[in-house]
N, C-alpha and C positions, 0 to 999 in steps of 0.2 A: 483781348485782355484789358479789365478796367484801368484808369490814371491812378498812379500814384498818390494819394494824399500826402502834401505837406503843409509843414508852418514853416513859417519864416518868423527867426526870432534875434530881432537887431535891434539896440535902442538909435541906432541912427537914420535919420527920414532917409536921406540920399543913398544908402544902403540899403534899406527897404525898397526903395521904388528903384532901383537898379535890377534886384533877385525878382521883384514883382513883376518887372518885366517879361524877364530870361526865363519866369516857370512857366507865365501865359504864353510864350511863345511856342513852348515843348508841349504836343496833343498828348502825352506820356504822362504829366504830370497835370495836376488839379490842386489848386493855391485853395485852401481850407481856412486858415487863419493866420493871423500875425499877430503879436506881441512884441515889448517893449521890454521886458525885463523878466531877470528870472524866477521868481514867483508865480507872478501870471504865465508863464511860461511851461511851468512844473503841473499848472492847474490843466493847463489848455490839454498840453499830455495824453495825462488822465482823460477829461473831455471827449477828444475828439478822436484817440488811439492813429495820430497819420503813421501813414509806412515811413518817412521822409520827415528830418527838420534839416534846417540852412539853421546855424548856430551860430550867434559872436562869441567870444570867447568870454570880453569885457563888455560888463550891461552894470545895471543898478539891481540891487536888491543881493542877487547872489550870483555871479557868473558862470558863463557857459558849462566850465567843464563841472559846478559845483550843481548843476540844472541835472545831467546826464548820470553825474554820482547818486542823486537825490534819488533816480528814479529804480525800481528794483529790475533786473533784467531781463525779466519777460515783460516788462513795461518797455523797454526800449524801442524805438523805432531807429533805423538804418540812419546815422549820424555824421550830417557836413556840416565842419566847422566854417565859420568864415570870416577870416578876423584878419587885420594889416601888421600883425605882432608873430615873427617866426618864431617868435621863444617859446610859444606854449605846443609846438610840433608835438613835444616828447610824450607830453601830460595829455597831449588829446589822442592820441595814439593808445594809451596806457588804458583810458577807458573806451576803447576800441570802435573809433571813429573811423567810419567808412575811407574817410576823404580829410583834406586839410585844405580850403581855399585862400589863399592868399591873397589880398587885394593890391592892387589893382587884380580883376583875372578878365579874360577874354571869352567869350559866346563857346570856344573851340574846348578852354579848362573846360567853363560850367559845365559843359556833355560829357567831356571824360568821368566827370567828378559822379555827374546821373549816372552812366552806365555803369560807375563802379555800385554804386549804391543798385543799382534794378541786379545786378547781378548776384550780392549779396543779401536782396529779398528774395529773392528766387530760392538760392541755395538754403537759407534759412528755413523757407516755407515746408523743404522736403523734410516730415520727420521719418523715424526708422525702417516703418512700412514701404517709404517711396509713394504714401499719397498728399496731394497739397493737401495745404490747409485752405478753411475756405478764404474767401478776397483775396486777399493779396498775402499775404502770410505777416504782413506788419503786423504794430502792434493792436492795431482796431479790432485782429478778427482773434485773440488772447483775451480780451475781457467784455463783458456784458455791460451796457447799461445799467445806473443804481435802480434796484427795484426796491420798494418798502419791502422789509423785512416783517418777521411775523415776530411777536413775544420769545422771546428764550423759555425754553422745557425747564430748567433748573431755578426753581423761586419767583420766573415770571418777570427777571430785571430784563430791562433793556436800555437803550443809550438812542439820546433821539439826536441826531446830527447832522448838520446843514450840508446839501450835494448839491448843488447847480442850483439853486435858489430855491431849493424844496428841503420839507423836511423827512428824513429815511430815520425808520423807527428800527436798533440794530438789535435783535435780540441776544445775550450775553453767552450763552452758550453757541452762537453761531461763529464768534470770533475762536481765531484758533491764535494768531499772536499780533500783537503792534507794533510798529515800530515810525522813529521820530525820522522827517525829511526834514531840513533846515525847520521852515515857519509850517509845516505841513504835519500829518501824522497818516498813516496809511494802515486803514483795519484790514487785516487777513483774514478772510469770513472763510465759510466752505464752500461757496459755489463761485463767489466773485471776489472782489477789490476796492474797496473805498477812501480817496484821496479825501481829507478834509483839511481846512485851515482852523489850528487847537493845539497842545501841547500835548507831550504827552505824560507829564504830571496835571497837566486837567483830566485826558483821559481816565488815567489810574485812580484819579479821587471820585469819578465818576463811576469807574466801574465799585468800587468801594467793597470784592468780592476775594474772599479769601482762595479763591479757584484760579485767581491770577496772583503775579507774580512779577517783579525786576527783573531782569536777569543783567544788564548792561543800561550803560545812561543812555542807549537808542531803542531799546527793546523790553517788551514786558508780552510773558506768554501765559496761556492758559495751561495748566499744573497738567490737568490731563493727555494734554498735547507731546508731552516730551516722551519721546521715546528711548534716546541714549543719552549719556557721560559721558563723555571721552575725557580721561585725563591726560593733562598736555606737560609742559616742561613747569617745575617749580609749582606744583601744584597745584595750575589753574585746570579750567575746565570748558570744553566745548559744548554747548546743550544742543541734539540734534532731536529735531521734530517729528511729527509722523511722516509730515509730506518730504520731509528731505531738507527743511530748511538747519544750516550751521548757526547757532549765534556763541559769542562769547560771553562765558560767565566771569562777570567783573571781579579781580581780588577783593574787592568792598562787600558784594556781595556772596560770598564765598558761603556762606550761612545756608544761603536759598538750596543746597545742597542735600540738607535736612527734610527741605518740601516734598521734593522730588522723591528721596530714598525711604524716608521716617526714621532715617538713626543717624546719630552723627559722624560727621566723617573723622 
């Protein structure tokens, strides 16, 4: 069975070269990359898809659990936190972190802390059928490398957007919906996933395409894309997709209603 990929994500050196240690030591695990803060953090991710991060809680830019929130959950890879603060136990738990390390920890936690995490890549990997996924079932073997896209079929718009230092030409009909990460924005295309750093009122002005749509201040979908309504309490509304995604339709935007149906509510 191949090593685990992970990252190690601590803004502290002496915590760094502590875990740098303890994963070179495990022939189970294979040390991919390190970062300093949650941003580059959220990018690396995306990137590098490891089965495995070692997490602080507290970094610069946006913190651990706000790093883990950001990312959607077939993005997730199997989650140690590892922070000298018992108080965030509850909130790292809540977005269902493997593991909770506490610092100081000894060689004996680290390997509990790995087995829990190889046991719940494991289990993860099996989908309905009972066959793995390939690699390791993290999140590396869930999405593709950005490839250029080709022109959108509808008017020929596209959106040209910077991925790992190159430029991916998106065509507009390929996107099914976006939605905002803190400093990030994540296109939901049809066959992959594209993390960029952009807004997503840049986005929206960019797509500048009446076939899009608001629906909440994290999310703007493609018109054709929605497949239900669901009205909830007090009149608001759930927008559910074709592939199964939930989002919520903001009171503000309560109008958008109109797009979706052609008559008003």
């Amino acid at each position: 069975m191949s090593a685990l990929r992970v990252l190690i994500i601590d803004d502290e050196p002496l915590a760094r070269d502590r875990l740098r240690a303890l994963v070179k030591a495990e022939s189970t695990l294979d040390l991919v990359a390190e970062y300093t803060n949650g941003p580059e953090a959220i990018a690396g991710i995306v990137q590098h898809g490891p089965d495995l991060i070692f997490i602080d809680v507290e970094m610069p830019g946006c913190n651990g659990l706000q790093v883990v929130q950001a990312l959607p959950s077939h993005l997730r890879p199997a989650v140690l936190f590892v922070t000298a603060h018992d108080r965030f136990a509850v909130e790292a738990f809540a977005v269902q972190a493997v593991d909770y390390l506490l610092k100081p920890f000894d060689r004996e936690r680290f390997r509990t802390a790995v087995k829990r995490a190889d046991e719940f890549i494991k289990k993860r990997a099996l989908p309905a059928d009972g066959t793995a996924n390939q690699a390791s079932g993290g999140a590396g073997s869930q999405t593709r490398p950005p490839q250029p896209a080709a022109p959108g079929k509808k008017g020929g718009e596209r959106l040209a957007v910077k991925v790992d230092g190159r430029v991916v030409f998106v065509g507009a009909s390929e996107i099914r919906w976006v939605e905002a990460a803190d400093n990030y924005v994540i296109l939901h295309l049809e066959d992959r996933r594209l993390m960029i750093r952009d807004t997503l009122s840049s986005i929206e002005e960019q797509l500048g395409d009446p076939q899009f749509t608001r629906v909440n201040r994290s999310a703007i979908v493609r018109v054709d894309q929605v497949r239900e309504l669901h009205p909830t309490f007090h009149g608001d509304y759930v927008v559910i997709l074709r592939d199964g995604t939930k989002l919520p339709l903001s009171r503000s935007l309560r109008g958008q209603v109109e797009r979706f149906t052609g008559r008003s509510q």
